[in-house]
Wavefront OBJ file of the C-alpha trace (Angstrom):
o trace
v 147.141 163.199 112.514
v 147.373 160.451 110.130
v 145.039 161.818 108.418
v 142.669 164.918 108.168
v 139.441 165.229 106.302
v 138.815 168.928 105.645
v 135.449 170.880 105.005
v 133.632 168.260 105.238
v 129.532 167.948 106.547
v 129.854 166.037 109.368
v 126.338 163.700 109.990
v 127.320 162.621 113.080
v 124.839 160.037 113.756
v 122.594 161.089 116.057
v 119.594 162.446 114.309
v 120.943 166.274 114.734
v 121.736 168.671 112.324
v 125.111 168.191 110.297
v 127.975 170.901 110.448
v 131.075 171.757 108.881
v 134.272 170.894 110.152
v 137.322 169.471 110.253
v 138.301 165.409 111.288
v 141.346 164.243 112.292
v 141.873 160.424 112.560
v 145.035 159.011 114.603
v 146.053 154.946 115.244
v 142.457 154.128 113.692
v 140.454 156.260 116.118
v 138.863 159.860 115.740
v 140.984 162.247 117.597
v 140.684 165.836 116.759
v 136.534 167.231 115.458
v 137.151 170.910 114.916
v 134.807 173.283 114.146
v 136.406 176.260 113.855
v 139.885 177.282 113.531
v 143.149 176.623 111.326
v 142.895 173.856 109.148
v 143.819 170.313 110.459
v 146.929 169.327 110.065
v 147.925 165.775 109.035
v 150.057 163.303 107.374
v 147.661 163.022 104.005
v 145.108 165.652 104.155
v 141.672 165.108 102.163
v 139.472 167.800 100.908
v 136.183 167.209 101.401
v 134.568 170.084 100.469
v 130.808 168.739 98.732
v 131.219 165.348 100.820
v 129.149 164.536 103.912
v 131.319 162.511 106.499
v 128.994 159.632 108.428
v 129.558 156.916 110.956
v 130.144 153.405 108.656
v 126.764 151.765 107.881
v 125.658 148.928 109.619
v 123.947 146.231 108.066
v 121.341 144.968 110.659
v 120.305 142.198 108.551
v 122.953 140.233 106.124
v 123.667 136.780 104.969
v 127.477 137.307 104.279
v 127.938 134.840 106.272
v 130.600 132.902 103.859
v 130.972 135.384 101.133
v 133.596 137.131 104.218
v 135.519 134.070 104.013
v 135.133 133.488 100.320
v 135.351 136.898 98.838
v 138.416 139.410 100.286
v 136.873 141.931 98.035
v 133.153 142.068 99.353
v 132.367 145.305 97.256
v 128.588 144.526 97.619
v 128.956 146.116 101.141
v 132.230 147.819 101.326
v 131.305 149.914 98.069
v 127.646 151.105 99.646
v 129.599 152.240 103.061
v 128.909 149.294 105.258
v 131.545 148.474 107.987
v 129.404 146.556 109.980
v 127.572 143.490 109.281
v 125.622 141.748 112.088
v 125.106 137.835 110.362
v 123.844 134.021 111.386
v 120.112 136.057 110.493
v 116.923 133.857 109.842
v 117.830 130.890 112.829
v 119.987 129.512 110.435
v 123.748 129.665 110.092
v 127.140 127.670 110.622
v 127.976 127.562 114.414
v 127.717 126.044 116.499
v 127.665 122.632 114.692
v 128.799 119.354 114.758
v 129.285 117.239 111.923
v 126.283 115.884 111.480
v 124.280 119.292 111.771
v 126.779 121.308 109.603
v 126.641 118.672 106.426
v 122.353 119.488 107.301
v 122.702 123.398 107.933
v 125.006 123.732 104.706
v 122.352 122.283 102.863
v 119.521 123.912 103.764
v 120.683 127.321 102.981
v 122.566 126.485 100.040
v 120.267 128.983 98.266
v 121.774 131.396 100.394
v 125.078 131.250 100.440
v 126.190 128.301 98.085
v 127.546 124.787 99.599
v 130.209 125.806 101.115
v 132.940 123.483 99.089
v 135.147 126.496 98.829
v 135.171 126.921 102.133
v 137.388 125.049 104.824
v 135.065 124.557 107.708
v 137.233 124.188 110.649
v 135.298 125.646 113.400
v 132.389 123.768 115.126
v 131.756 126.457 118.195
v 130.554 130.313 118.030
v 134.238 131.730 119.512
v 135.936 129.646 116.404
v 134.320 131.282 113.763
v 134.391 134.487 115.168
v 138.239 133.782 115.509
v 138.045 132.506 111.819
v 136.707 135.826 110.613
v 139.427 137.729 112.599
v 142.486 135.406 110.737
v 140.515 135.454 106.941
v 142.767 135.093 103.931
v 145.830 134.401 105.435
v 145.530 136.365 109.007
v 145.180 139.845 107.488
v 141.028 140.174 108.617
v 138.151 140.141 106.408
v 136.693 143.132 104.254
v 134.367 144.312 106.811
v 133.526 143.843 110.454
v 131.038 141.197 111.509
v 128.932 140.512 114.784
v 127.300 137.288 115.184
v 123.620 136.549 115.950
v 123.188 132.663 117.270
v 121.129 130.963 114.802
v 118.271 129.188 116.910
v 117.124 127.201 113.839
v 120.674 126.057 114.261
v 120.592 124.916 118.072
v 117.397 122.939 117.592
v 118.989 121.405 114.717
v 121.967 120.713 116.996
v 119.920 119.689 120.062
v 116.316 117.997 118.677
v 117.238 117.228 114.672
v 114.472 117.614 112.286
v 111.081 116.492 114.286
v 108.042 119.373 114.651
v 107.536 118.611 118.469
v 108.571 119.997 121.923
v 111.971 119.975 123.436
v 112.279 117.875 125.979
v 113.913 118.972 129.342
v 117.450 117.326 128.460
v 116.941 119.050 124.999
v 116.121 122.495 126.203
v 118.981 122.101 129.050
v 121.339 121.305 126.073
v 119.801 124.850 123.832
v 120.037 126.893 126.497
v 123.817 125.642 127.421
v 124.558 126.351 123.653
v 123.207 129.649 124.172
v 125.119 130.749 127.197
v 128.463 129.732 125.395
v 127.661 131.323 121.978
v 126.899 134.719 124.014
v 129.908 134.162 126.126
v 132.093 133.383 122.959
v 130.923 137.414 121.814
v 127.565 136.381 119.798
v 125.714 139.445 120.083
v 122.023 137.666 120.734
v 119.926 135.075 118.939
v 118.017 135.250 116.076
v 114.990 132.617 114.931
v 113.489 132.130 111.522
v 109.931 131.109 112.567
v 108.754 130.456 108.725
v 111.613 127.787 108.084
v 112.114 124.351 110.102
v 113.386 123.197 112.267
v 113.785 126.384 113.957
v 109.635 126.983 113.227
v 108.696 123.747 115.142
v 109.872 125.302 118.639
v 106.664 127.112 120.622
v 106.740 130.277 122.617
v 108.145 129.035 125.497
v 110.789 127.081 124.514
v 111.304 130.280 122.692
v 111.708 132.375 125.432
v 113.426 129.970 127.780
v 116.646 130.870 125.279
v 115.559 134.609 125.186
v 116.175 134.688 128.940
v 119.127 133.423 128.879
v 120.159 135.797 125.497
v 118.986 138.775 127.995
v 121.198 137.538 130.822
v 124.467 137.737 128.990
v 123.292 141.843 127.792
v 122.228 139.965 123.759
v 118.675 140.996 122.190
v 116.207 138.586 120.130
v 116.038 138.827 116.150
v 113.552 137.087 115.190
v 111.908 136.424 111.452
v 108.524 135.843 113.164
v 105.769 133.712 111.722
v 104.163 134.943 109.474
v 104.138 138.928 107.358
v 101.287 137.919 105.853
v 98.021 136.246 106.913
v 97.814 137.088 110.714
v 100.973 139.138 110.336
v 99.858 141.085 113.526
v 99.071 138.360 115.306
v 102.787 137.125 114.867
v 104.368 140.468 115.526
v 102.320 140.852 119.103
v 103.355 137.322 119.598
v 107.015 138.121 119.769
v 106.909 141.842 121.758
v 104.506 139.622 124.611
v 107.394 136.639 124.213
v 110.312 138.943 124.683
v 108.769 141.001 127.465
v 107.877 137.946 129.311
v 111.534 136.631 129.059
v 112.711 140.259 129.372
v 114.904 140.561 126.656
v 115.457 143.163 123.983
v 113.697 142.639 120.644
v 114.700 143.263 117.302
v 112.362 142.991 114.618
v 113.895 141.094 111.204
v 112.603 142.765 107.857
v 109.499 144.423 109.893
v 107.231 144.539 106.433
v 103.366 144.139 106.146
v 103.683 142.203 103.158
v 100.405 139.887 100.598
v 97.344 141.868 99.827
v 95.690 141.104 103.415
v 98.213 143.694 104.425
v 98.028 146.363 102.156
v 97.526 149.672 103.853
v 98.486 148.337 107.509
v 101.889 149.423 108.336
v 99.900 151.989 110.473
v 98.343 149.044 112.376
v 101.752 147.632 113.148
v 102.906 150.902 114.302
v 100.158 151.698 116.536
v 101.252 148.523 118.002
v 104.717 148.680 118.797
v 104.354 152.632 119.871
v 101.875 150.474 122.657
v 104.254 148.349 123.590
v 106.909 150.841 123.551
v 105.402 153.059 125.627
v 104.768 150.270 128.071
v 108.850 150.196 128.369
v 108.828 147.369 126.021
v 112.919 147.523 124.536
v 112.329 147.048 120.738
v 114.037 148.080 117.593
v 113.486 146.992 113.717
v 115.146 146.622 110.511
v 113.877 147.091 106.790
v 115.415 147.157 103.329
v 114.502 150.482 101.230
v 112.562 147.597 98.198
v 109.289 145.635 98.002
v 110.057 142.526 96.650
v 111.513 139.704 99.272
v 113.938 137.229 98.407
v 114.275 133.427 99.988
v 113.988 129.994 98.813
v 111.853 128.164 96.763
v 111.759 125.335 99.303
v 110.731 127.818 102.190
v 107.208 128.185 100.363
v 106.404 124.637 101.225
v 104.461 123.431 104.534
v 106.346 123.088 107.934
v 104.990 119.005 107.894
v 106.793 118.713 104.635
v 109.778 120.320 106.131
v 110.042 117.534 108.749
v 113.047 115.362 108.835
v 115.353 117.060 106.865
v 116.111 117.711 103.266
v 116.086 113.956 102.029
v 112.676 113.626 103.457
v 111.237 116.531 101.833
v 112.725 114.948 98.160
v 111.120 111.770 99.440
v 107.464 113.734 99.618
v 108.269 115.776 96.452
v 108.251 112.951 94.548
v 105.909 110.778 96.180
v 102.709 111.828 93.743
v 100.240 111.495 96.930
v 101.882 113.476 99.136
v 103.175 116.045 96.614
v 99.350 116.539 95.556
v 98.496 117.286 99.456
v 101.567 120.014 99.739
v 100.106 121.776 96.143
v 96.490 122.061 97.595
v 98.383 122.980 101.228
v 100.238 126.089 99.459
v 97.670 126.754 96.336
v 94.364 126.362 98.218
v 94.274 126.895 101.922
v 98.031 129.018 102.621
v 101.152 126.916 103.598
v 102.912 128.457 106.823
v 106.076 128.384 104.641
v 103.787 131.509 102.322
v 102.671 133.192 105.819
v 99.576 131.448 105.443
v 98.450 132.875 102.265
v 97.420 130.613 99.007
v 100.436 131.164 96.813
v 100.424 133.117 93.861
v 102.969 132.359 91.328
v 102.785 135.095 88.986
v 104.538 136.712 92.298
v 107.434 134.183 92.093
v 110.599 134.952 90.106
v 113.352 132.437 89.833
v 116.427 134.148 90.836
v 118.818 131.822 91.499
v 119.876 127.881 90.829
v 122.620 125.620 92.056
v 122.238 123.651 88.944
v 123.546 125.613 85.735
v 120.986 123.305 83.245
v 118.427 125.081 85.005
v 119.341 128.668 84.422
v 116.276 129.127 81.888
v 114.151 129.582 84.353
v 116.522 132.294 86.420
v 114.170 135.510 85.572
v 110.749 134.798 84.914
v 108.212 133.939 87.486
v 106.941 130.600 88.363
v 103.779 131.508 86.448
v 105.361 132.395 82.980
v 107.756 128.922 82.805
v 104.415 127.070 83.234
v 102.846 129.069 80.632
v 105.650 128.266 78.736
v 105.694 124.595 79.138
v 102.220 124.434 79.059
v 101.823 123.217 82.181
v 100.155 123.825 85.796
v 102.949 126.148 88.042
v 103.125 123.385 90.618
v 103.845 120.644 87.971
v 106.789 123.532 87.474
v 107.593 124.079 90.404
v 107.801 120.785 92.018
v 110.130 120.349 88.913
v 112.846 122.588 89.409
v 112.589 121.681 93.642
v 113.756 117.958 92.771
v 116.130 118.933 89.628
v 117.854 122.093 92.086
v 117.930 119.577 95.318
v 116.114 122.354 96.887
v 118.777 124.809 95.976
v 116.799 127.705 93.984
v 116.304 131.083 95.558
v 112.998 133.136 94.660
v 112.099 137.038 94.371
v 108.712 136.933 96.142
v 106.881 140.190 94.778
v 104.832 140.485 97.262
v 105.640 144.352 99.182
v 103.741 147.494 99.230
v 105.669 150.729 98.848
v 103.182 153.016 101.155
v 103.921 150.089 103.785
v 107.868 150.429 103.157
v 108.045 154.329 103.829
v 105.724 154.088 106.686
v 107.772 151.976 108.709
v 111.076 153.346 107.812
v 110.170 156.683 109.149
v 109.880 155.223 113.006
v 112.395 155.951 115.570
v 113.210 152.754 116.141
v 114.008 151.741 112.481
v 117.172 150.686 111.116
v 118.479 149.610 107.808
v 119.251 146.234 107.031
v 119.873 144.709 103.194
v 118.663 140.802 104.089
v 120.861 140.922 101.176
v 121.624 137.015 99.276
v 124.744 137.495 97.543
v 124.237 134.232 95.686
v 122.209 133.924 92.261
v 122.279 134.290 88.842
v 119.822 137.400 89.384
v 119.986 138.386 93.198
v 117.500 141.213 94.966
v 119.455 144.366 93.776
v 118.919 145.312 98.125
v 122.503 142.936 98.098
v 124.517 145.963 96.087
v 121.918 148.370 97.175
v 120.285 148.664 100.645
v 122.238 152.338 101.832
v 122.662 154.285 99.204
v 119.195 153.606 98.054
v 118.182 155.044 101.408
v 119.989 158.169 100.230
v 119.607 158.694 97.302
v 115.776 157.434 96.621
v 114.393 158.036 99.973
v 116.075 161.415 101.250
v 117.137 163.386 97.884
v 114.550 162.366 95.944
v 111.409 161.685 97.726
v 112.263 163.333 101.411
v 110.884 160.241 103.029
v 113.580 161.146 105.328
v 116.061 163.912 106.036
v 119.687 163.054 105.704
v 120.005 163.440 109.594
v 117.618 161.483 110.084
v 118.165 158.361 107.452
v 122.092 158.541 108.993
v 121.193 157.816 112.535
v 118.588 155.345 110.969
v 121.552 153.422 109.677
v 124.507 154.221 112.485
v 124.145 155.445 115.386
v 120.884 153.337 116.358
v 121.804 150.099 115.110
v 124.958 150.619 116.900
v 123.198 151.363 120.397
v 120.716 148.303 119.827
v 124.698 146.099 119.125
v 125.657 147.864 122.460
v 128.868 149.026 121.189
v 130.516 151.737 123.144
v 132.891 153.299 120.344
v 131.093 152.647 116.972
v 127.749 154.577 115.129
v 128.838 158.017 115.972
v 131.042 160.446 114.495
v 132.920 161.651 117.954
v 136.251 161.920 119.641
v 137.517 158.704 120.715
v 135.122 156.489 118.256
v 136.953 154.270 115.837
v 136.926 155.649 112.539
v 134.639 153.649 111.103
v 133.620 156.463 108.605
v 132.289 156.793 105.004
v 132.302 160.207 102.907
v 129.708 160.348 100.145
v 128.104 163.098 98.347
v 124.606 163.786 99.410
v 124.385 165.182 95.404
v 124.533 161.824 93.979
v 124.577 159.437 96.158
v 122.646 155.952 94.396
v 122.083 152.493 94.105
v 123.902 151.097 90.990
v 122.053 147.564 91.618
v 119.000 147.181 89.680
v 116.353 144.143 89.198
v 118.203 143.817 85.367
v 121.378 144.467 86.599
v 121.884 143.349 90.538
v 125.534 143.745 90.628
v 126.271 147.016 89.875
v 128.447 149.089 92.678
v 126.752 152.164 93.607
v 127.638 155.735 92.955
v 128.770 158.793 95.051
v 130.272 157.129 97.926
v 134.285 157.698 97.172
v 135.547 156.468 100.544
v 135.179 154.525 103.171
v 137.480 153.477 106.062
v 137.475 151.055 108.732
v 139.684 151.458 111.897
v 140.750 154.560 109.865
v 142.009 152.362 107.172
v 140.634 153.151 103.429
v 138.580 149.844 102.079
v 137.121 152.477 99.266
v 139.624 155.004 97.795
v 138.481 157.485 94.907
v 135.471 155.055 94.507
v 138.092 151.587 93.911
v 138.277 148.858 97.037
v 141.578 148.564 97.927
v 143.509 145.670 98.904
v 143.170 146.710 102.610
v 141.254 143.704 105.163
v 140.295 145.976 107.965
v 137.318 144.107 109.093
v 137.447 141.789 112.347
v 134.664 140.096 114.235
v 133.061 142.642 116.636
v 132.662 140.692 119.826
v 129.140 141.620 121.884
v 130.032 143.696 125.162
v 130.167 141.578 128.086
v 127.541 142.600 131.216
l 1 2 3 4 5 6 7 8 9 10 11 12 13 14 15 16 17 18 19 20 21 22 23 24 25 26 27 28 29 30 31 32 33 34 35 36 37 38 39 40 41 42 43 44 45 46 47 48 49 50 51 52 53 54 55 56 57 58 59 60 61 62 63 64 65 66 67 68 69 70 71 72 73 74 75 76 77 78 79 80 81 82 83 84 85 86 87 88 89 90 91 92 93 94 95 96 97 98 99 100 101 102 103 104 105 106 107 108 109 110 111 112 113 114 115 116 117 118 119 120 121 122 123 124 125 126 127 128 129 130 131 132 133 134 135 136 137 138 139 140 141 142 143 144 145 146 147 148 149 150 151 152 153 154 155 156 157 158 159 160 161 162 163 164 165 166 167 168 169 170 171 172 173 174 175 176 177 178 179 180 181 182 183 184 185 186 187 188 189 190 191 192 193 194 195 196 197 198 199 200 201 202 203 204 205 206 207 208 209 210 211 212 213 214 215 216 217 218 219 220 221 222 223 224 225 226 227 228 229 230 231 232 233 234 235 236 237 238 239 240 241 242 243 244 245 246 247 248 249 250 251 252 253 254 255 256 257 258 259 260 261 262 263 264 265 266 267 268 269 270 271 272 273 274 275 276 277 278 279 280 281 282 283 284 285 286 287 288 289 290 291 292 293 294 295 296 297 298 299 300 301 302 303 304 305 306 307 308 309 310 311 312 313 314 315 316 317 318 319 320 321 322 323 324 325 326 327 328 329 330 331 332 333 334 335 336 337 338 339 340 341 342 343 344 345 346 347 348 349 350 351 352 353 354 355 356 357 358 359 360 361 362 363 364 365 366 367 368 369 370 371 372 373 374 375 376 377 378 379 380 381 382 383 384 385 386 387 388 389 390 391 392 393 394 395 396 397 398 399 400 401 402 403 404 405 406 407 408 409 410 411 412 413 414 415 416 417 418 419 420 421 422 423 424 425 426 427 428 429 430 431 432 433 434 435 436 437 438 439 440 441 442 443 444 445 446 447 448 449 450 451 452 453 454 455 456 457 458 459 460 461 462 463 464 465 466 467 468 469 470 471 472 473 474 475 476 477 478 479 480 481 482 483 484 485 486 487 488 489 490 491 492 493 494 495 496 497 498 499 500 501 502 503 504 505 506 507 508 509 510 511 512 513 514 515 516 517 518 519 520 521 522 523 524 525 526 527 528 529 530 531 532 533 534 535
């Protein structure tokens, strides 16, 4: 063996219970799981003894989207255990483009993932930057794997521009051609961000013209739906009938019951997916382990003031008239961009600018820098939207912890962080998602059991990807592994303190490579793009 992890717990993945054993890994693959015996023999042997062995995490949810081509270290992930991140969430992302719509789609998720001007963008389709992420810094790889959801935000971008109204039949032609190629290119399905334009302006069939074709080349549906707040139900049955009628697989983005209207509910949403489910409907879900969401300040705002682009929502921002009718829009009667809910900004915090003259305001809520100024929060708000160019990300507290444990305990849950790397003071879910999950919700509160919370984030997310030799801890499976001690396992990341690495998790390997060693990140790029498996 090249190498053989003794006395180690083995959490295989599957929900069962864990066992002792020996692992033997050989040319990047598990080869050898023995039970009982002599000790494995190997070229570097590593006592394990203390140290549960698991499939690698995968990240169901994750905006790393350019921090894999910007950063070969990545320890936000790498250091929690994640091998696997599955990206181009939300409907919007970076391929495919064409000039035009990658100067737009850079912009509009700035808050996300910066501007991009470190970055040489030179890929337009879906099989170029997967091929980018393979050759990263230099050829060697990237610091973890990657799969690739096709950002339908994105297409209509592409295919319609900016304008809230239907596709027409030469437009819809065009998506679904996109589509087809993306998924042929090894996308692994399509996801939609329903709350943000352009992607929000398509209807339900349009919608599931594209799912169709997602289903035909073996992809699922990810969709951030409408709305997780007012009529958050509403929105959630919307996209199980949607996907059934184009029968294709669903995937539920950050499945939270979030505002006041849906305090208490998670049960409701439940009751209706277990429906659905039982009615042979194919549907998983992600959530991060935290209340609080994250986003942008410009996503609050009203689809109609959304229309056209960035420039043209500056235009309405500062046009007095129209910037009165988007404050009474979001303040008095619910902007789609807030789920439909009147805004609250004592639930806003500032977490991130583009503009470092504006870092004052990184940290307290919308609310307090008013009170500050002595001004109304929109006269704040509307503020920092012109002076950031619409570049400021936001900590919407907003969550309900009964809600969160609820839904992570379903069977068809996985873990995903959602997590925005960018930001003077990003969600602490970034540096945090998976070992929270371990050590808050199994050791300490028992939400879960470890069995359980493993297969939660391995072995299901990878049977949702389709992959035939990831999530499992199993003879032939690439070793894709991280050891961590059930003992101590944490988040480091805090709200005060986002960036801290967790603890407890002293290795992790990828294609039986180590990208954490004795709790340091090596110099080792062992992650490639992880192509979807052809039907």
């Amino acid at each position: 063996m090249d190498l053989a992890i003794r006395n180690v717990r083995v959490v295989d993945g599957t929900g069962q219970a864990s066992y002792q054993a020996d692992v033997g890994v050989e040319g990047g693959r598990i080869a050898v799981i023995r039970k009982d015996g002599p000790p494995l023999g190997g070229r570097r042997t590593l006592n394990a003894q203390g140290l549960a062995l698991a499939p690698g995490f995968i990240d169901m949810h994750a905006h790393s989207d350019l921090a894999l081509l910007r950063d070969p270290d990545h320890s936000a992930k790498a250091a929690q255990g994640v091998t696997l991140e599955v990206i181009g969430q939300d409907g919007l992302s970076y391929a495919p483009v064409d000039d035009r719509t990658l100067a737009e789609v850079r912009r509009t998720i700035t808050g996300w993932n910066g501007n991009g001007d470190d970055i040489d963008f030179n890929w337009r389709s879906v099989g170029e930057y997967l091929d980018r992420l393979d050759h990263g810094f230099g050829g060697e790889g990237i610091a973890v794997n990657a799969a690739y959801l096709i950002p339908q935000g994105t297409l209509r971008m592409l295919a319609v521009g900016w304008e809230d109204r239907a596709a027409t039949p030469e437009e819809l032609d065009r998506m679904r051609e996109l589509v087809a190629t993306g998924m042929r290119e090894g996308a692994v399905g399509m996801s939609s961000g329903l709350t943000y334009t352009p992607g929000m302006y398509a209807k339900d069939a349009e919608l599931a013209e594209l799912c169709r074709v997602v289903a035909g080349h073996g992809g699922y549906y990810c969709p951030h739906h409408r709305s997780y707040g007012a009529g958050a139900l509403t929105a959630y049955e919307e996209m199980v009938a949607l996907t059934r009628e184009a029968g294709c697989p669903l995937h539920l983005a950050h499945a939270t019951m979030n505002f006041g209207v849906n305090e208490g509910k998670a049960p409701d949403l439940l009751a209706l997916l277990d429906k659905a489910l039982a009615e042979g409907a194919d549907i998983t879900l992600d959530t991060y382990p935290y209340t609080p969401g994250c986003t942008t300040l410009v996503a609050m705002l009203p689809s109609w003031a959304g229309e056209g682009g960035p420039e043209a929502i500056l235009a309405r921002l500062r046009d007095d008239g129209t910037a009165e009718r988007i404050r009474h829009r979001m303040e008095v009667v619910g902007a789609d961009g807030c789920h439909g809910v009147p805004i609250e900004w004592d639930t806003i915090e500032i977490s991130g600018v583009t503009d470092p003259a504006l870092a004052p305001y990184v940290g307290s809520t919308v609310q307090a820098s008013a009170d500050r100024h002595g001004e109304a929060p929109w006269v704040t708000a509307r503020r920092l939207l012109i002076a950031d160019s619409l570049g400021s990300t936001i900590l919407q507290h907003v969550g309900h912890e009964e809600n969160v444990r609820a839904i992570m305990r379903h069977p068809v849950h996985t873990g995903g962080s959602d997590g925005i790397l960018r930001g003077d003071k990003p969600h602490p879910r970034a540096y945090g998602t998976f070992p929270h999950y371990l050590g808050q919700y199994v050791r300490e509160l028992g939400v879960l059991s470890l069995e359980e919370c493993v297969a939660h984030l391995t072995g299901r997310p990878a049977a949702r990807l389709r992959l035939p030799d990831r999530g499992l801890v199993r003879e032939g499976y690439r070793a894709d592994l991280v050891l961590f001690d059930p003992a101590t396992v944490a988040a480091g990341s805090t709200f005060d303190a986002p960036r801290t690495l967790p603890t407890g998790i002293p290795h992790v390997l990828i294609d039986g490579r180590f990208v954490i060693e004795d709790g340091r990140r090596t110099d080792v790029l062992a992650g490639r793009a992880v192509r979807g498996t052809p039907v």
